[in-house]
PDB file of N, CA, C and O in Angstrom:
ATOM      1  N   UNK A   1     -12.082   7.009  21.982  1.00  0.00           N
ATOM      2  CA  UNK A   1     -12.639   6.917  20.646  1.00  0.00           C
ATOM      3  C   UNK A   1     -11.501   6.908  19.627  1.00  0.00           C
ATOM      4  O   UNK A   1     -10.492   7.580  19.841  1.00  0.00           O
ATOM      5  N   UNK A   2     -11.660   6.026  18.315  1.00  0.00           N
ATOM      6  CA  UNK A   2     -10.848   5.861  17.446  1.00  0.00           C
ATOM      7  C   UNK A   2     -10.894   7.244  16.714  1.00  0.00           C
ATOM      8  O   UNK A   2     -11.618   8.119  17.187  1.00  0.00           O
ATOM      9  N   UNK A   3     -10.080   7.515  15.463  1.00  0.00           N
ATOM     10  CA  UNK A   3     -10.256   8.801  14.206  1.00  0.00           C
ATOM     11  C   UNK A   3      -9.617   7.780  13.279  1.00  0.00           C
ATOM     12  O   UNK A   3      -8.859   6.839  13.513  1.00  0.00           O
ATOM     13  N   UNK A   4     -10.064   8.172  12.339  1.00  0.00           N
ATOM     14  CA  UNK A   4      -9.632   7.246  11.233  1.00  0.00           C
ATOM     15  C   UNK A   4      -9.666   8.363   9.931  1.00  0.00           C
ATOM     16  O   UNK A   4     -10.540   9.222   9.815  1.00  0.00           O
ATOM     17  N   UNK A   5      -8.698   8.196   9.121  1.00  0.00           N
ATOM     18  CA  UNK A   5      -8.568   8.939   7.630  1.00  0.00           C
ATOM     19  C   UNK A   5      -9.512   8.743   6.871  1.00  0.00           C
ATOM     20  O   UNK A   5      -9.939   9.632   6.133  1.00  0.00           O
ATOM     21  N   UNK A   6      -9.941   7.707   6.909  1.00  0.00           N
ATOM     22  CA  UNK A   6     -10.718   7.730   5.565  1.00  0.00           C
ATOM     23  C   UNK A   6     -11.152   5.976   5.588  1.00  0.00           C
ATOM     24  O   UNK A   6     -10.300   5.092   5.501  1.00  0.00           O
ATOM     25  N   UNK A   7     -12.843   5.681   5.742  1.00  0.00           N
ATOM     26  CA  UNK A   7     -13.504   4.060   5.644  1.00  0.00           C
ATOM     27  C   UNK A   7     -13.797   3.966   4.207  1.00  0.00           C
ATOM     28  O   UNK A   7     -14.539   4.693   3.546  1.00  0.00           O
ATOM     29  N   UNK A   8     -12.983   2.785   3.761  1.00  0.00           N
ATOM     30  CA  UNK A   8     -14.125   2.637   2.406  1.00  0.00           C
ATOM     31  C   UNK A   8     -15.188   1.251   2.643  1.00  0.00           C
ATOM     32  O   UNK A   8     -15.254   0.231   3.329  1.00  0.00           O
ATOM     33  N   UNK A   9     -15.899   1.935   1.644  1.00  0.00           N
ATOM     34  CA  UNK A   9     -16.902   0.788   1.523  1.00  0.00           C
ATOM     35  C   UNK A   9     -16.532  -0.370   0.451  1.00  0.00           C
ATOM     36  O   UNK A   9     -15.479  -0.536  -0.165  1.00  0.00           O
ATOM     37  N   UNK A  10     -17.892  -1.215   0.421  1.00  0.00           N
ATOM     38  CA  UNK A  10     -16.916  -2.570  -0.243  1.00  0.00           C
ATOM     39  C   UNK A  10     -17.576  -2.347  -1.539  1.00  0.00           C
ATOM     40  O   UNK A  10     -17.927  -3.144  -2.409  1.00  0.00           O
ATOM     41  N   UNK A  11     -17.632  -1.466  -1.481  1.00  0.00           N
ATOM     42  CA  UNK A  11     -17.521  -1.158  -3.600  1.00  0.00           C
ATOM     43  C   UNK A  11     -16.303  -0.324  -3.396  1.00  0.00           C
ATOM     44  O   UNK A  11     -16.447   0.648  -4.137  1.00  0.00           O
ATOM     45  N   UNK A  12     -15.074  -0.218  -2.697  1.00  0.00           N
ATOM     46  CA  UNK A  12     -13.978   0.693  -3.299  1.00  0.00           C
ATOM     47  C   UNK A  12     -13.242  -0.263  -4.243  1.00  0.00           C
ATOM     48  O   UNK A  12     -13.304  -1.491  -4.189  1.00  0.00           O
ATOM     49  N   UNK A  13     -12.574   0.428  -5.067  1.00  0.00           N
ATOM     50  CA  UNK A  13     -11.478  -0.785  -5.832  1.00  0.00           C
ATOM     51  C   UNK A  13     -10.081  -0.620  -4.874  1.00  0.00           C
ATOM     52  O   UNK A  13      -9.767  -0.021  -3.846  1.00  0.00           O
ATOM     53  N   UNK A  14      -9.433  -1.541  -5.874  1.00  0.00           N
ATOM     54  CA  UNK A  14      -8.000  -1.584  -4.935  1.00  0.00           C
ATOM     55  C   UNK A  14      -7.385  -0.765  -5.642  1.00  0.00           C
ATOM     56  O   UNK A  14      -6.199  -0.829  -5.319  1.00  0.00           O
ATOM     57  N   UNK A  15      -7.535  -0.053  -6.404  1.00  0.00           N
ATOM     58  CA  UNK A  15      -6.612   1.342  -7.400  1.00  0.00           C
ATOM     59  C   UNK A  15      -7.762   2.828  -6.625  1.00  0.00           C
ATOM     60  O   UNK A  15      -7.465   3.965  -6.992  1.00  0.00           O
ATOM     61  N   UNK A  16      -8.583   2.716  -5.945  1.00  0.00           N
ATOM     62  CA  UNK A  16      -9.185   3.876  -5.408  1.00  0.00           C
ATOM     63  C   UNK A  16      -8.937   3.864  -3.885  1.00  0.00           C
ATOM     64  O   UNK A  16      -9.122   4.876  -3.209  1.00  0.00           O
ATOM     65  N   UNK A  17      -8.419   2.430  -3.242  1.00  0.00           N
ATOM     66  CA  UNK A  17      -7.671   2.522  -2.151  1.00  0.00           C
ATOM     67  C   UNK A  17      -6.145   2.475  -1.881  1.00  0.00           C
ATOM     68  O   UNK A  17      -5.817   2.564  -0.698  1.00  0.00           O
ATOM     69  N   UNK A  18      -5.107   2.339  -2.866  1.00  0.00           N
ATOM     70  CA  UNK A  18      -4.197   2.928  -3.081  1.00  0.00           C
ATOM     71  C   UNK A  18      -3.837   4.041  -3.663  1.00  0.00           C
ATOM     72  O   UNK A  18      -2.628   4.173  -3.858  1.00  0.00           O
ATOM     73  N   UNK A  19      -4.635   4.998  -4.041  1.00  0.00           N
ATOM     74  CA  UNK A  19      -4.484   6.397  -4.662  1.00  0.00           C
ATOM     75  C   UNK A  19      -4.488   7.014  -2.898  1.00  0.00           C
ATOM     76  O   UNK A  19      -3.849   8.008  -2.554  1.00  0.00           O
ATOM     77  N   UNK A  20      -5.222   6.298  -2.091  1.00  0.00           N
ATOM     78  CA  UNK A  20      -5.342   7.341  -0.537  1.00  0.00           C
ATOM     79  C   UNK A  20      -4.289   7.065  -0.308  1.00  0.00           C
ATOM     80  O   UNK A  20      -3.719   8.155  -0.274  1.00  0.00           O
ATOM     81  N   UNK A  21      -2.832   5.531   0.094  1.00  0.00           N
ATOM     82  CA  UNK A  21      -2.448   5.432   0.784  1.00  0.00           C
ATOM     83  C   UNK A  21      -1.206   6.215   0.143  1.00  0.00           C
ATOM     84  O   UNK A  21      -0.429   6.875   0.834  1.00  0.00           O
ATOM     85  N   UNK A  22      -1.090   6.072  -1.315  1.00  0.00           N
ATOM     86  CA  UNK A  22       0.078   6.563  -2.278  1.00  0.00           C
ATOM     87  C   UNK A  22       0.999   7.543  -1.295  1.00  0.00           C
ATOM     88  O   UNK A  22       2.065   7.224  -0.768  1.00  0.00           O
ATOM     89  N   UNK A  23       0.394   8.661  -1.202  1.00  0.00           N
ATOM     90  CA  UNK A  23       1.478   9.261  -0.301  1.00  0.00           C
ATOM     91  C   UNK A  23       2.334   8.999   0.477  1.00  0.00           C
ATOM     92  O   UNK A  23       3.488   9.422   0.412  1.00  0.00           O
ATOM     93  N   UNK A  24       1.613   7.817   1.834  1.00  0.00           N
ATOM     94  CA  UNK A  24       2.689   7.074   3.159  1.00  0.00           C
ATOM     95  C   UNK A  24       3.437   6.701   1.836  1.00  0.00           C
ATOM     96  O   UNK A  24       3.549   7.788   1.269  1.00  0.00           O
ATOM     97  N   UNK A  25       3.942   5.857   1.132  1.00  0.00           N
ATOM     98  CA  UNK A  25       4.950   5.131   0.376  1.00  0.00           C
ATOM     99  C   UNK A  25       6.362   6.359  -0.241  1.00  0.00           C
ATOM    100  O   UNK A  25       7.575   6.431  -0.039  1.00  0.00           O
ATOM    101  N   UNK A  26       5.142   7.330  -1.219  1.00  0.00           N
ATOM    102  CA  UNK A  26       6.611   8.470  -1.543  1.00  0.00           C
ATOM    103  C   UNK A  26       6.937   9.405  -0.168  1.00  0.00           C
ATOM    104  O   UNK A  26       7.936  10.110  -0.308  1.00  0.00           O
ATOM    105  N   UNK A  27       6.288   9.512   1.062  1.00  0.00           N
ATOM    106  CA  UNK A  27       6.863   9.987   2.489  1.00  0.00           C
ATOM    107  C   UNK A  27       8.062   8.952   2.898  1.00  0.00           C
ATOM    108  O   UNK A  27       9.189   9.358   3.180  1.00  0.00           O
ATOM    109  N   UNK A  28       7.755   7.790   2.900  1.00  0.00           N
ATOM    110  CA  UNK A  28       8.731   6.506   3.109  1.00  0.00           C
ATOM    111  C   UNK A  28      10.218   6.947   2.548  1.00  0.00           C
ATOM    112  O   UNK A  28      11.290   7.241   3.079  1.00  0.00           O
ATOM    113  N   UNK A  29       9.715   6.838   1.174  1.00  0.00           N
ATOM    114  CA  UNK A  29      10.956   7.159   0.233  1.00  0.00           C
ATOM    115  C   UNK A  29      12.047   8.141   0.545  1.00  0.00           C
ATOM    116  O   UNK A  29      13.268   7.986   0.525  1.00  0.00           O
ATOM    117  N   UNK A  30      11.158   9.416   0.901  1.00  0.00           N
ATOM    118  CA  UNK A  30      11.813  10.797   1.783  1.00  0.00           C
ATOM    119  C   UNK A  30      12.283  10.886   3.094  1.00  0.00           C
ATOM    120  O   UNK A  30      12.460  11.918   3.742  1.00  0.00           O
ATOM    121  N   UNK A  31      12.527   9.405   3.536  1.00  0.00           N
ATOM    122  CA  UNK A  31      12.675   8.846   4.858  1.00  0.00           C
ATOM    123  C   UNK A  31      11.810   9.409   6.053  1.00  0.00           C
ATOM    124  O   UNK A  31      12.243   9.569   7.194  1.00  0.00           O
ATOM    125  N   UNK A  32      10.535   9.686   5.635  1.00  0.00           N
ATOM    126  CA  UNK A  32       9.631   9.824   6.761  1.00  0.00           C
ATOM    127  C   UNK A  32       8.762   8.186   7.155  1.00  0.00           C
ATOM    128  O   UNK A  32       8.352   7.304   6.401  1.00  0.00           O
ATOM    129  N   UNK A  33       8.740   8.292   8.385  1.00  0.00           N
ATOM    130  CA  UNK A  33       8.652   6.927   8.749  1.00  0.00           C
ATOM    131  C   UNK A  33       6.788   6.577   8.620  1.00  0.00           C
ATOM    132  O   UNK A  33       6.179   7.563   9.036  1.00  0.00           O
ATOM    133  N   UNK A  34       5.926   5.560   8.203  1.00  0.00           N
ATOM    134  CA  UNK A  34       4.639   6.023   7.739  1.00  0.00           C
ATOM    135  C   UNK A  34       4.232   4.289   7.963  1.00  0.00           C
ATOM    136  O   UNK A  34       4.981   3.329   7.789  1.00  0.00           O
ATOM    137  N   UNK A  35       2.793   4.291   8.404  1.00  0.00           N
ATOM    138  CA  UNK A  35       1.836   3.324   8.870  1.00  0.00           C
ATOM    139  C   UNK A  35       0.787   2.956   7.808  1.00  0.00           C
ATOM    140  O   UNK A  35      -0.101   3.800   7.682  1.00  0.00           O
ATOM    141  N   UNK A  36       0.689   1.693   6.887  1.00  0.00           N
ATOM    142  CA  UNK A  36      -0.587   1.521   6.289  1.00  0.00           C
ATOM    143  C   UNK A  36      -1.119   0.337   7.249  1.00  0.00           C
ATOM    144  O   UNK A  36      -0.555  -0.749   7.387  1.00  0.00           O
ATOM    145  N   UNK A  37      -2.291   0.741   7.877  1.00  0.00           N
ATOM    146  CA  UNK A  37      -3.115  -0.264   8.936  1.00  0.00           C
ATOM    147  C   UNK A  37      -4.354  -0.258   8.286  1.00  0.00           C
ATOM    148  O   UNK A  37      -5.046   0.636   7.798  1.00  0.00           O
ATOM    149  N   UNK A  38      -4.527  -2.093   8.452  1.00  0.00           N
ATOM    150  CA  UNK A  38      -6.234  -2.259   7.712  1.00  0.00           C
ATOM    151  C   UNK A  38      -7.054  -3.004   9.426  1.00  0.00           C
ATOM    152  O   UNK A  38      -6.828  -3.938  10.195  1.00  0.00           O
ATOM    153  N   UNK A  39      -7.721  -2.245   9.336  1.00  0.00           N
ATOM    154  CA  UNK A  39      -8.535  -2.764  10.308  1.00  0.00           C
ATOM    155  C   UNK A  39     -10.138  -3.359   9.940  1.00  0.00           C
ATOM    156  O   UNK A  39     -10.770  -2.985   8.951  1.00  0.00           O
ATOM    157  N   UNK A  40     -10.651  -4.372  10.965  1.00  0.00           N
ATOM    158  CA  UNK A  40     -11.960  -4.627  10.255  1.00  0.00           C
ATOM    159  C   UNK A  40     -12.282  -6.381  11.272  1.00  0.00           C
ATOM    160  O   UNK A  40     -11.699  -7.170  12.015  1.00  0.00           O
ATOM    161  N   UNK A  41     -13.762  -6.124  10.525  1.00  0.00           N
ATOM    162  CA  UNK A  41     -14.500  -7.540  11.361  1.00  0.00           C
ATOM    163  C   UNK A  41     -13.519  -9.016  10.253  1.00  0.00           C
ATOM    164  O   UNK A  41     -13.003  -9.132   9.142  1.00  0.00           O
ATOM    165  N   UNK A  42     -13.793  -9.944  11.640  1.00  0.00           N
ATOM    166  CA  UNK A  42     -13.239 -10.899  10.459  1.00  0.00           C
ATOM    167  C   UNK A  42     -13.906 -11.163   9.442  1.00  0.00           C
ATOM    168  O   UNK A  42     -15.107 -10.960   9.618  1.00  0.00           O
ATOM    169  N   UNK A  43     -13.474 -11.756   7.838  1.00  0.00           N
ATOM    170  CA  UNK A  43     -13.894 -11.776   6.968  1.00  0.00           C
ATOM    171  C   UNK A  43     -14.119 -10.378   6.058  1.00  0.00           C
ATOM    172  O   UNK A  43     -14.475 -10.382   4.880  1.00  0.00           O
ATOM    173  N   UNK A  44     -13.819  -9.119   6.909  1.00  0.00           N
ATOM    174  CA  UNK A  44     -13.813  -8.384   5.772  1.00  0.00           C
ATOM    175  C   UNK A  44     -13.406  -7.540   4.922  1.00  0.00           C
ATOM    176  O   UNK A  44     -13.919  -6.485   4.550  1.00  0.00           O
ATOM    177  N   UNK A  45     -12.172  -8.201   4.534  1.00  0.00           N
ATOM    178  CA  UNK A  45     -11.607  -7.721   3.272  1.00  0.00           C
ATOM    179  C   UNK A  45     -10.222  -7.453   3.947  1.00  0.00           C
ATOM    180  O   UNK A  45      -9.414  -7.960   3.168  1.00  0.00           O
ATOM    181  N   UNK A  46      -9.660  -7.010   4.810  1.00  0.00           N
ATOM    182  CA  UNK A  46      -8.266  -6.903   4.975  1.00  0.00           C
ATOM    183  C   UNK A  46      -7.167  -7.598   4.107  1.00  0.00           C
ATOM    184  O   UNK A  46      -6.793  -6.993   3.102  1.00  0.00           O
ATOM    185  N   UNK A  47      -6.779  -8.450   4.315  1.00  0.00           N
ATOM    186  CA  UNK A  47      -6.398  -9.814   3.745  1.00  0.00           C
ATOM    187  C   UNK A  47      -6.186  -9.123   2.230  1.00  0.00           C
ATOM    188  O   UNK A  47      -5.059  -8.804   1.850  1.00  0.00           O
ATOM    189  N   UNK A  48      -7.368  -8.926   1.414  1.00  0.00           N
ATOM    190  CA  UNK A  48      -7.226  -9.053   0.020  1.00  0.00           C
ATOM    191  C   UNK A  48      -7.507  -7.379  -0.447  1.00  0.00           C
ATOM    192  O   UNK A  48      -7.634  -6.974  -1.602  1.00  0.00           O
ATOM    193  N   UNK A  49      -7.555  -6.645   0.691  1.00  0.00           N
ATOM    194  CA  UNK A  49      -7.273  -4.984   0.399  1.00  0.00           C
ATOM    195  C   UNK A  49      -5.661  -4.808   0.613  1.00  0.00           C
ATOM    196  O   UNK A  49      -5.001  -3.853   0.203  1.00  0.00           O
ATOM    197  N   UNK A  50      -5.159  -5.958   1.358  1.00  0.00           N
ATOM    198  CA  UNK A  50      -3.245  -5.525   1.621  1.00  0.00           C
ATOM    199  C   UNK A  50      -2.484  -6.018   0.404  1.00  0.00           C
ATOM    200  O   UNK A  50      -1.487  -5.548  -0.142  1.00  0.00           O
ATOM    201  N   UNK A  51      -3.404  -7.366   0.049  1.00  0.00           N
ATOM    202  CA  UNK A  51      -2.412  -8.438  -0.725  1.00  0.00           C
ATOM    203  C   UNK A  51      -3.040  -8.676  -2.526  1.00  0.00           C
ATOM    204  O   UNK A  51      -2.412  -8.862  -3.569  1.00  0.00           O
ATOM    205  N   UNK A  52      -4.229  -8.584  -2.300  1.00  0.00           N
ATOM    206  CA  UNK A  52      -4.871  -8.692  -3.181  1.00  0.00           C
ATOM    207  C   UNK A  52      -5.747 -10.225  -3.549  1.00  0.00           C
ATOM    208  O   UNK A  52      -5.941 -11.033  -2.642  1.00  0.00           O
ATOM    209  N   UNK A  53      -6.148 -10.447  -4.727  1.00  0.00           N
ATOM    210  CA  UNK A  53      -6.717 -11.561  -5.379  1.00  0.00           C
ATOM    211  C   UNK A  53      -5.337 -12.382  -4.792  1.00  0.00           C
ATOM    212  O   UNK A  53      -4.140 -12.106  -4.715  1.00  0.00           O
ATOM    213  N   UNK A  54      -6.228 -13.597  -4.407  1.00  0.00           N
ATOM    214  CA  UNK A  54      -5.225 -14.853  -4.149  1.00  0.00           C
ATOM    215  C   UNK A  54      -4.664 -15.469  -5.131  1.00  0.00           C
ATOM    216  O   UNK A  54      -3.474 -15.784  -5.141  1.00  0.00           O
ATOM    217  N   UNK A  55      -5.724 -15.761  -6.320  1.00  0.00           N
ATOM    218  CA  UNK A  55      -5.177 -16.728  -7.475  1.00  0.00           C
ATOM    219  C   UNK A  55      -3.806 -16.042  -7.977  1.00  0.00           C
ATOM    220  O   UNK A  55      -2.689 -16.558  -8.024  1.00  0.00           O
ATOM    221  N   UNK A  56      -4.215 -14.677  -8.356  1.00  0.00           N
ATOM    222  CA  UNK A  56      -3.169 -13.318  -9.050  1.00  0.00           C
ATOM    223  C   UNK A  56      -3.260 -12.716  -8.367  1.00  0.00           C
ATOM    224  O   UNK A  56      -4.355 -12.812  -7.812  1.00  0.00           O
ATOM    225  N   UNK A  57      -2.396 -11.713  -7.839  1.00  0.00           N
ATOM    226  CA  UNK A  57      -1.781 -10.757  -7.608  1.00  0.00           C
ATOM    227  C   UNK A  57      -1.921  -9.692  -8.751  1.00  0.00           C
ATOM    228  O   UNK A  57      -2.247  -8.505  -8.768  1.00  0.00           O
ATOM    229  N   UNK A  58      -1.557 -10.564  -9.656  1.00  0.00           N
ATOM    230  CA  UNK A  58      -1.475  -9.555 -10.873  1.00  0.00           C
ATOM    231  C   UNK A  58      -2.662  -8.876 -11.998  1.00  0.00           C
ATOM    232  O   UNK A  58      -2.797  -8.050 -12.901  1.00  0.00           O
ATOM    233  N   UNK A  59      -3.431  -9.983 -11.127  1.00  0.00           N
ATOM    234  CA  UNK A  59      -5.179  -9.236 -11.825  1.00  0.00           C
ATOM    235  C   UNK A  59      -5.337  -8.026 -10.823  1.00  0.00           C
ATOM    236  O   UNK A  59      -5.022  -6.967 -11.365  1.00  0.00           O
ATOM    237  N   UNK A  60      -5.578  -7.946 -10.032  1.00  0.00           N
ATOM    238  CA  UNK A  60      -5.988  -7.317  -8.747  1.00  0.00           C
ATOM    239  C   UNK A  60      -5.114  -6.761  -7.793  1.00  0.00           C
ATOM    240  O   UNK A  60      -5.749  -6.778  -6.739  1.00  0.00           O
ATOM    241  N   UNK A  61      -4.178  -6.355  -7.624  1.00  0.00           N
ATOM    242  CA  UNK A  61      -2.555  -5.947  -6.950  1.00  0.00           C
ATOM    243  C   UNK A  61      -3.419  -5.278  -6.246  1.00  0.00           C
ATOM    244  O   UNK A  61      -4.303  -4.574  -6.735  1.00  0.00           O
ATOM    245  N   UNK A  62      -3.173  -5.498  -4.764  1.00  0.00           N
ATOM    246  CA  UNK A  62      -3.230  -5.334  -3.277  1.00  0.00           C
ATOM    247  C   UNK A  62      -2.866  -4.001  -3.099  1.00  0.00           C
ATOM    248  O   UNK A  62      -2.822  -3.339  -4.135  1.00  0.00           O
ATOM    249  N   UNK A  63      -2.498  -3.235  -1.687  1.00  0.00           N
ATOM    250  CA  UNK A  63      -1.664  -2.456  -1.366  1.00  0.00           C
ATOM    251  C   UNK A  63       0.093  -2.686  -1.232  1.00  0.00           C
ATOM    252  O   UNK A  63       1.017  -1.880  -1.341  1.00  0.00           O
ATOM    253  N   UNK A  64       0.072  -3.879  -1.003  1.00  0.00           N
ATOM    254  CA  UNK A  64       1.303  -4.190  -0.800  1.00  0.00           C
ATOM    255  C   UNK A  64       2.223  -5.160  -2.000  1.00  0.00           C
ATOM    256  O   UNK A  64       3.365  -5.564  -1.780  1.00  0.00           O
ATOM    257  N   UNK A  65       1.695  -5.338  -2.881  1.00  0.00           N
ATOM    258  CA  UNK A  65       2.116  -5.013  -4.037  1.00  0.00           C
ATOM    259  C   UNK A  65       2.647  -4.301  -5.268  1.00  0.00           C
ATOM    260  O   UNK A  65       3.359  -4.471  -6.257  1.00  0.00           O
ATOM    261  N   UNK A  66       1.759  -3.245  -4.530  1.00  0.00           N
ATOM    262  CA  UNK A  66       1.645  -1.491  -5.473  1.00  0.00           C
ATOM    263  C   UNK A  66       2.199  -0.646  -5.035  1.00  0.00           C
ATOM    264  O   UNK A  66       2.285   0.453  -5.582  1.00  0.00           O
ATOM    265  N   UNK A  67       2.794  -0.990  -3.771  1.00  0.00           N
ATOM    266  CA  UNK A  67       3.642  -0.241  -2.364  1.00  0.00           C
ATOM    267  C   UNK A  67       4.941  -0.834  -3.443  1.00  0.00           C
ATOM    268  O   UNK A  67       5.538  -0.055  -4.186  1.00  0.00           O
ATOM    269  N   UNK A  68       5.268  -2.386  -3.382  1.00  0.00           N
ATOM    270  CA  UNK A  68       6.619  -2.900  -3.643  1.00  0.00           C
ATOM    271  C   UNK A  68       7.140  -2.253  -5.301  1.00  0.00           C
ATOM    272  O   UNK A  68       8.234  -1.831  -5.676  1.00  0.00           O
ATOM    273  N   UNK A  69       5.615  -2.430  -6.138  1.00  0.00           N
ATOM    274  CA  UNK A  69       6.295  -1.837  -7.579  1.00  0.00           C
ATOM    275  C   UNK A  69       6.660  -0.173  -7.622  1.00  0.00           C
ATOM    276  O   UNK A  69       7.799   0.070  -8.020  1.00  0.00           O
ATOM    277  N   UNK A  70       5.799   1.025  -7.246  1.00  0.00           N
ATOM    278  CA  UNK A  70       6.681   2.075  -6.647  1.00  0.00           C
ATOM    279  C   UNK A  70       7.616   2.106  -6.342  1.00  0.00           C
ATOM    280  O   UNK A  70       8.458   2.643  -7.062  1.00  0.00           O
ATOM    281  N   UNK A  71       8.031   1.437  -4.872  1.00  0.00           N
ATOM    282  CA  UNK A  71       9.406   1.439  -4.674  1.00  0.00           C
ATOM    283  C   UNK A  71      10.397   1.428  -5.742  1.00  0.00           C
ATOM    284  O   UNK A  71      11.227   2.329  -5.859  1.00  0.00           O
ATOM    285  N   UNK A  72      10.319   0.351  -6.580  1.00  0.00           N
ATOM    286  CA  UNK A  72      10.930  -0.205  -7.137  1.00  0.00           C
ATOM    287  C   UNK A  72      11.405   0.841  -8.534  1.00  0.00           C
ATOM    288  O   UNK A  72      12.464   1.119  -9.097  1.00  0.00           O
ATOM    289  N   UNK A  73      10.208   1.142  -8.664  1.00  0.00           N
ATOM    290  CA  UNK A  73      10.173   2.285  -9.824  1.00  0.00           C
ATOM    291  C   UNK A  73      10.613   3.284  -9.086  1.00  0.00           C
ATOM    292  O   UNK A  73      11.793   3.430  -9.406  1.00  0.00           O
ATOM    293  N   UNK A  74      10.257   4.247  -8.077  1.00  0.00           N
ATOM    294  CA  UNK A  74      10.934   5.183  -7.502  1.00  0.00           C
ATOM    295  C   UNK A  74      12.961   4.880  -7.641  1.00  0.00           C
ATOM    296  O   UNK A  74      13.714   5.693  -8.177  1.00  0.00           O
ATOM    297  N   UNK A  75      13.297   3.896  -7.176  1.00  0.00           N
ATOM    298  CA  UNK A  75      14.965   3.634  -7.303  1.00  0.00           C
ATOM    299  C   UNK A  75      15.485   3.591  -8.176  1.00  0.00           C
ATOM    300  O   UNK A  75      16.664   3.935  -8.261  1.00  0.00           O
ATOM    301  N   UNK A  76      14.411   2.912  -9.662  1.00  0.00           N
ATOM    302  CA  UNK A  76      14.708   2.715 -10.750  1.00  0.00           C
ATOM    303  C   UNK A  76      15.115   4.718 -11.538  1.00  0.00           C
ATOM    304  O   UNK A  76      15.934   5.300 -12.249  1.00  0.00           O
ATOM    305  N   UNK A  77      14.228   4.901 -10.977  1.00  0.00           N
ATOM    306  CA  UNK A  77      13.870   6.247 -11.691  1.00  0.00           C
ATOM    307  C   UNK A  77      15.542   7.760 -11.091  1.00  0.00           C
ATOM    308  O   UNK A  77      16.005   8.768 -11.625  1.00  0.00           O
ATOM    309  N   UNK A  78      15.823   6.985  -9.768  1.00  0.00           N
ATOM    310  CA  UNK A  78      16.326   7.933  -8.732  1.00  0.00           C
ATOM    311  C   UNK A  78      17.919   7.433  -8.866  1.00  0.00           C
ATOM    312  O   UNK A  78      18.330   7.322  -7.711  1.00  0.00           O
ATOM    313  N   UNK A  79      18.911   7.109  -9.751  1.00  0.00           N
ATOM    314  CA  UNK A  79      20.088   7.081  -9.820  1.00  0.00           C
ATOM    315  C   UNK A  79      20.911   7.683  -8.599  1.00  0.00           C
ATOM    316  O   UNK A  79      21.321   7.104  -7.593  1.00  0.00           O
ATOM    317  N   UNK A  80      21.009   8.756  -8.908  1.00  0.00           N
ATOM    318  CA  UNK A  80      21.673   9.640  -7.951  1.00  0.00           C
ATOM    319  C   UNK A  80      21.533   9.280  -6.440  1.00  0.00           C
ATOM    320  O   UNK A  80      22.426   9.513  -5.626  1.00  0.00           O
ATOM    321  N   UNK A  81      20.326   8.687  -6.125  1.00  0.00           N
ATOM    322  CA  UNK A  81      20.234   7.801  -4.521  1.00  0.00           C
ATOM    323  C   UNK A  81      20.644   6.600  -4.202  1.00  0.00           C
ATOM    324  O   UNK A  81      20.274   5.685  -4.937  1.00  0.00           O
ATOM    325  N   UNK A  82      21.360   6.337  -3.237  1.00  0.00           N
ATOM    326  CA  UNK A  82      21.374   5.256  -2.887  1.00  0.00           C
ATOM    327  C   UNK A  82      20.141   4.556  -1.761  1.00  0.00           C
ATOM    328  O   UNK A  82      19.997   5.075  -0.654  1.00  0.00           O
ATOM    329  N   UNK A  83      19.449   3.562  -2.103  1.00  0.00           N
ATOM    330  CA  UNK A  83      18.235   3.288  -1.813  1.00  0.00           C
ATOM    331  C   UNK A  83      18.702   1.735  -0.385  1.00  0.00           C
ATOM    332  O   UNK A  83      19.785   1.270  -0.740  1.00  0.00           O
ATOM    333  N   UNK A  84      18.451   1.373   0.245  1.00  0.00           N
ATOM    334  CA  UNK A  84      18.479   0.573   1.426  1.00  0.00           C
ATOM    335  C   UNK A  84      17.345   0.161   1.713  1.00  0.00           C
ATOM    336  O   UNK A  84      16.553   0.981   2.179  1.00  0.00           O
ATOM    337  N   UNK A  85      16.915  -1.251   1.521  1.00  0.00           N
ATOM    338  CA  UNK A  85      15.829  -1.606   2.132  1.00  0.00           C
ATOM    339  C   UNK A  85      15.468  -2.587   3.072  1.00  0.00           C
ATOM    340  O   UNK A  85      15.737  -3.688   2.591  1.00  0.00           O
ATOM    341  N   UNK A  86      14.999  -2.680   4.151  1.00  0.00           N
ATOM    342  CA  UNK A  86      14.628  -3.783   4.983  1.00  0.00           C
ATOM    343  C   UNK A  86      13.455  -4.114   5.506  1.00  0.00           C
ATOM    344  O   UNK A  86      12.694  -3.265   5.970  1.00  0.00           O
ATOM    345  N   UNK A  87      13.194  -5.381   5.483  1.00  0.00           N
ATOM    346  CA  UNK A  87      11.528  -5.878   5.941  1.00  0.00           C
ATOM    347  C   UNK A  87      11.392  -6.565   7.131  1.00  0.00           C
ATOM    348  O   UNK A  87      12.022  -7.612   7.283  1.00  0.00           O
ATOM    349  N   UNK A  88      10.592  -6.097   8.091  1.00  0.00           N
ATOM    350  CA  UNK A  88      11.080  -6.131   9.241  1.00  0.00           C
ATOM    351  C   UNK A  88       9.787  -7.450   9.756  1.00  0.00           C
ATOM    352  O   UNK A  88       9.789  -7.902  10.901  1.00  0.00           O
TER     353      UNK A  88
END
């Protein structure tokens, strides 16, 4: 049998399903190593719960969008670190 954190339904937004994952990203940062997995039937919703709206991105920012601007702001914010990144 599977366990899973937490199913949303398809009324979640994509700012009420990145408030769950928020943490794996600042664990990342703290060099703990961390998994965002979307699982699901085809057609439903993976795709545009990771990435977001196809047309924009920027209407609708995905998980993995909102993952990349954190980062980004986390390094921005963190002088004193030296930050390394790779996409594997």
């Amino acid at each position: 049998s599977c366990r899973y954190d937490r199913v949303f339904g398809s009324d979640s937004t994509q700012a009420e399903v990145y408030e769950h994952v928020k943490s794996s990203v600042q664990a990342t940062l703290k060099g703990i190593n961390s998994t965002i997995f979307a699982y699901g039937q085809t057609s439903s919703g993976k795709t545009y719960t990771m990435f977001g709206k196809e047309s924009c991105i920027f209407d609708e920012p995905g998980i993995v969008p909102r993952c990349i601007s954190d980062i980004f702001r986390f390094s921005a914010q963190n002088h004193r670190h030296v930050h390394s990144f790779s996409v594997l």
